[in-house]
Backbone as CSV, one residue per row, in Angstrom:
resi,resn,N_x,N_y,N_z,CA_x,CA_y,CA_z,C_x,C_y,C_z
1,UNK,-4.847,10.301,16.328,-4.158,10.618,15.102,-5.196,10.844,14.017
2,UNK,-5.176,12.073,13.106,-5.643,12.251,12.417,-5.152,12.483,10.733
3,UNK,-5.781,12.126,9.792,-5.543,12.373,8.507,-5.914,13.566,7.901
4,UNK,-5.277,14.536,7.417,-6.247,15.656,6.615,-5.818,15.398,5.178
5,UNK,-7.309,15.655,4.757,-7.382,15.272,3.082,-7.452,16.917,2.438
6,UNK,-6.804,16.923,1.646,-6.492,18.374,1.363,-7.544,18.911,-0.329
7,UNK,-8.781,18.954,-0.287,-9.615,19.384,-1.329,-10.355,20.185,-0.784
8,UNK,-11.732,20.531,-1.582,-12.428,21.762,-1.438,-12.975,21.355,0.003
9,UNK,-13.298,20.144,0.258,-14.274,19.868,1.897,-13.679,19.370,2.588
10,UNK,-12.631,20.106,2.785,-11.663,19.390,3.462,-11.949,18.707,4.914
11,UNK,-11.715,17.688,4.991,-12.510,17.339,6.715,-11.575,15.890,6.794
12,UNK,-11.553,15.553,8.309,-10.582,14.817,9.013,-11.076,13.671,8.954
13,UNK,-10.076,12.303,8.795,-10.724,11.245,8.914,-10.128,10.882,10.120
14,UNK,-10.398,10.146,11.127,-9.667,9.556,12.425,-9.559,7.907,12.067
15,UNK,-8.914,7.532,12.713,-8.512,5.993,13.297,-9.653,4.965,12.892
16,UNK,-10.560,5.555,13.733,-11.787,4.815,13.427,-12.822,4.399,12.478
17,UNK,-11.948,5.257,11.537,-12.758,5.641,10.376,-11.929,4.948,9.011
18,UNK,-10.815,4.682,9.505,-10.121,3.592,8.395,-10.176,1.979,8.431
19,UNK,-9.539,2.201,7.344,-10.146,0.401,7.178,-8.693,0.174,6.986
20,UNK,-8.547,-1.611,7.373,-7.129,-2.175,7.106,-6.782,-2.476,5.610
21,UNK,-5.662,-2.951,5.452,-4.942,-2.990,4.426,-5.856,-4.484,3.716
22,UNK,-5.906,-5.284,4.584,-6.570,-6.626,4.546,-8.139,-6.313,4.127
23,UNK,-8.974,-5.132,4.538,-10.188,-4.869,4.072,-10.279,-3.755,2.919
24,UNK,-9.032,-3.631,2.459,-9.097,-2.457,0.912,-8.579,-3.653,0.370
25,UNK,-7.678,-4.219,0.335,-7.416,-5.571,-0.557,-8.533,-6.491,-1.281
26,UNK,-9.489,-6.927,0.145,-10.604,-7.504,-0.530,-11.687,-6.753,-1.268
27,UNK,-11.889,-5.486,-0.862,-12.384,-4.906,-2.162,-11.790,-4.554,-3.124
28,UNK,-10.997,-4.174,-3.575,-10.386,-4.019,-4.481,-10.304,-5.328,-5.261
29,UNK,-10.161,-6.508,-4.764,-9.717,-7.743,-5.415,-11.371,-8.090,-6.435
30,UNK,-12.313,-7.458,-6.050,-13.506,-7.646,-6.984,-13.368,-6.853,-8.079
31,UNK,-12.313,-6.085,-8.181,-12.312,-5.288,-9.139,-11.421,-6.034,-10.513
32,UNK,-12.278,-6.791,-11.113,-11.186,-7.665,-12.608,-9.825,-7.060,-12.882
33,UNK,-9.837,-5.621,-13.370,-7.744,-5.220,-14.007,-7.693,-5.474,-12.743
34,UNK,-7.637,-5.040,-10.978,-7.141,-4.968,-10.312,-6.366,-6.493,-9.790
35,UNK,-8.084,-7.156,-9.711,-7.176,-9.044,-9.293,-6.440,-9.831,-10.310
36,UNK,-6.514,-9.130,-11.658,-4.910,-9.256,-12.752,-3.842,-9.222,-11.819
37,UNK,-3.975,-7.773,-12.003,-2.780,-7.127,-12.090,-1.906,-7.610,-10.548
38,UNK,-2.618,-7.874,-9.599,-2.438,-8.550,-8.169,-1.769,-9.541,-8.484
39,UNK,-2.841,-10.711,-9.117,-2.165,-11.671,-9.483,-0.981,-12.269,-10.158
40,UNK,-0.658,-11.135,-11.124,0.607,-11.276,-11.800,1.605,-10.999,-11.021
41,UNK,1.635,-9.978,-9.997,2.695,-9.347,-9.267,3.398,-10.288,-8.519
42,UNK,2.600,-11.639,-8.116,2.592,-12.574,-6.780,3.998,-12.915,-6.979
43,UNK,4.392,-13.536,-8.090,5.763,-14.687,-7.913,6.780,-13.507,-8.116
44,UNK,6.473,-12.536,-8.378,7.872,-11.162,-8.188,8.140,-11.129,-6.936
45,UNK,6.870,-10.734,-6.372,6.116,-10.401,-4.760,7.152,-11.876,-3.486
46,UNK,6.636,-12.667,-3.907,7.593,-13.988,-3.829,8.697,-14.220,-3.479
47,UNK,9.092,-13.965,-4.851,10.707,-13.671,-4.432,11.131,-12.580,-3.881
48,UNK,11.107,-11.709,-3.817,11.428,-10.283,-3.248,10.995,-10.484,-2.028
49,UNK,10.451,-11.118,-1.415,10.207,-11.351,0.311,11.174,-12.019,0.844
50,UNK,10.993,-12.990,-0.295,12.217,-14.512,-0.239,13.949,-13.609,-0.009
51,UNK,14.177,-13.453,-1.012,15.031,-12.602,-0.738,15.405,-11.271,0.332
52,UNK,14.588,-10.822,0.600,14.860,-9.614,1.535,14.983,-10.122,3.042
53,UNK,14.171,-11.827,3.246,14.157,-12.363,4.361,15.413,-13.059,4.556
54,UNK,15.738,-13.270,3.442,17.285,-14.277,3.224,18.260,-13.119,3.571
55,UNK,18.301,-11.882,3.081,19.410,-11.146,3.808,19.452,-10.795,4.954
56,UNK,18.382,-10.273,5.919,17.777,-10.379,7.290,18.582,-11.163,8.015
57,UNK,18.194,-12.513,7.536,18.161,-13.057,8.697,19.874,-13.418,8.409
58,UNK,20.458,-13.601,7.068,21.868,-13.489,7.467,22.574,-11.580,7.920
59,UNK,21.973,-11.255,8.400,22.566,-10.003,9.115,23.334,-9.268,7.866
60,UNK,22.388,-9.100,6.590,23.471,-8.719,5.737,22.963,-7.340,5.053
61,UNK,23.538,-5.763,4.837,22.903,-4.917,4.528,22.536,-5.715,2.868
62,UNK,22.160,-4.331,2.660,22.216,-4.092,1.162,23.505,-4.378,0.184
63,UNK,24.359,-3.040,0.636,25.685,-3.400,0.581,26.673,-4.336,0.822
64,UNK,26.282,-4.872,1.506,27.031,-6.380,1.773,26.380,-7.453,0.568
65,UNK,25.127,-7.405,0.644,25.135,-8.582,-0.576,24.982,-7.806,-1.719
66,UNK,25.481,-6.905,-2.019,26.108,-6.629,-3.593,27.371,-6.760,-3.360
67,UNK,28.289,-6.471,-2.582,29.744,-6.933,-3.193,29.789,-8.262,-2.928
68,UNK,28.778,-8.960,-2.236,29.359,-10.410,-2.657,28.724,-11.003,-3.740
69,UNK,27.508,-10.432,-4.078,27.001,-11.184,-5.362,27.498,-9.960,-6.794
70,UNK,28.901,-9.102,-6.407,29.335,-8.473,-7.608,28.187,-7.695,-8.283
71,UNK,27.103,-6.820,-7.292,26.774,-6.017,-8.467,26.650,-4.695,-7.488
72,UNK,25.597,-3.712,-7.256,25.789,-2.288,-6.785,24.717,-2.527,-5.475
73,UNK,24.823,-1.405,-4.581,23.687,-1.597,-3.933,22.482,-0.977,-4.167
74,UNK,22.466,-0.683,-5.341,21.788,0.155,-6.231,20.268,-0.416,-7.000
75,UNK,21.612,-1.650,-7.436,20.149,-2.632,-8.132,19.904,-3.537,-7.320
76,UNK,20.463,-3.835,-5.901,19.767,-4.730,-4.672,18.680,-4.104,-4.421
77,UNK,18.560,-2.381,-4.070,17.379,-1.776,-4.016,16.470,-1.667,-4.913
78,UNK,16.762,-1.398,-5.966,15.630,-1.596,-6.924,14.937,-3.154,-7.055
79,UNK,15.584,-4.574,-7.267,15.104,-5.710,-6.997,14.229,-5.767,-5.919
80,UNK,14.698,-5.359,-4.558,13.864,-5.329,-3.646,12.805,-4.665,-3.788
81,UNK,13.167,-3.538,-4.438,11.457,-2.401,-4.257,10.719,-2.674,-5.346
82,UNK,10.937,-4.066,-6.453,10.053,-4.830,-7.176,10.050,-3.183,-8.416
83,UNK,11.478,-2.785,-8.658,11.493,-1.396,-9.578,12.333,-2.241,-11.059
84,UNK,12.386,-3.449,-10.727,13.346,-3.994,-11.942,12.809,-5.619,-11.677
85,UNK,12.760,-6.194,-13.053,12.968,-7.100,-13.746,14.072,-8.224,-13.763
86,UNK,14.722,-8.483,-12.091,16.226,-9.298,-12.494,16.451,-10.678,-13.520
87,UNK,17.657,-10.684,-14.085,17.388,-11.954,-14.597,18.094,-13.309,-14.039
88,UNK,17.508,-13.779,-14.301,17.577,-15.460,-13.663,19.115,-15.136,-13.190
89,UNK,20.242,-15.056,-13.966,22.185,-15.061,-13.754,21.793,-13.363,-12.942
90,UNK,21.333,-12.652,-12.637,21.751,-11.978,-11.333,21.092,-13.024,-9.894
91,UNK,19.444,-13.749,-10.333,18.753,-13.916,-9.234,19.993,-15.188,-8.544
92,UNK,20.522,-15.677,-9.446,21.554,-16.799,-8.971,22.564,-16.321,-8.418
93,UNK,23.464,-15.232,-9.067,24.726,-14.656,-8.274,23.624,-14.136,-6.699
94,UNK,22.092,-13.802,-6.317,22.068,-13.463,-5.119,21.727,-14.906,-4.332
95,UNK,21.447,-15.701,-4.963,20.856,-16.639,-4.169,22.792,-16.867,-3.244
96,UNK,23.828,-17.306,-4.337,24.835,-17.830,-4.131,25.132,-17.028,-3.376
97,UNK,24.941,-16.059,-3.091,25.987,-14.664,-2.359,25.172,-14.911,-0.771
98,UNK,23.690,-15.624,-0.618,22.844,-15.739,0.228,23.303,-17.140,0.915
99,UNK,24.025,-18.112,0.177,24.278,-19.716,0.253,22.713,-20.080,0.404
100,UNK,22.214,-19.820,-0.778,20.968,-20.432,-1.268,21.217,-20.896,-2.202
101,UNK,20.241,-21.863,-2.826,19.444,-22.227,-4.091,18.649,-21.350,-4.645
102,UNK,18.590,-21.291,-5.765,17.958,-20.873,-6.657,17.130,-22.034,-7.274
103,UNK,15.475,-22.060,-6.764,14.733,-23.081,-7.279,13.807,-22.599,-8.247
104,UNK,13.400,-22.993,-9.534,12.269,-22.105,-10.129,11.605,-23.414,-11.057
105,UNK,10.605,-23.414,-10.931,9.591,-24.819,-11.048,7.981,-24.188,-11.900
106,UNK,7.748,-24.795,-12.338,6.030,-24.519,-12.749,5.295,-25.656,-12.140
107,UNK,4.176,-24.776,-11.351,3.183,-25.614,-10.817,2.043,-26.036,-11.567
């Protein structure tokens, strides 16, 4: 499998020639705005796993946990794809719609 990069020199990168997600992370993470901006993302990052694993594993689409937590499957997708800001009274109508808790603590 090959990649083509589409500029003036254009030339192929192969398989072998990429690096993992785990070895652009750690460079990148030397980069100061970058290990911000990482860092801030985490407890969004967090929950949005938390959540997407909580519907999973109850066998529940998208659509299913918006009509039970009363909102669209619209802004389940956007929450999930970390495209919105929920607030605490939606993150609770999903926890409840999940038969979760909603725990939120400072460490």
């Amino acid at each position: 499998m090959a990649i083509v990069m589409s500029n003036e020199k254009s030339k192929k990168l192969r398989v072998k020639d990429m690096i993992t997600f785990e070895e652009l992370l750690e460079q990148e993470l030397k980069r100061p705005g970058f290990r911000k901006a990482w860092e801030e993302s985490q407890p969004q990052y967090q929950l949005t796993r938390q959540l997407i694993n909580s519907r999973i594993e109850k066998e529940m689409t998208q659509q299913d946990l918006a009509k039970k937590a009363n909102t669209t499957q619209a802004v389940i997708s956007r929450v999930e794809g970390m495209n919105m800001n929920p607030s605490l009274k939606l993150m609770y109508r999903l926890a409840k719609a999940l038969d979760k808790e909603l725990v939120i603590e400072f460490r």
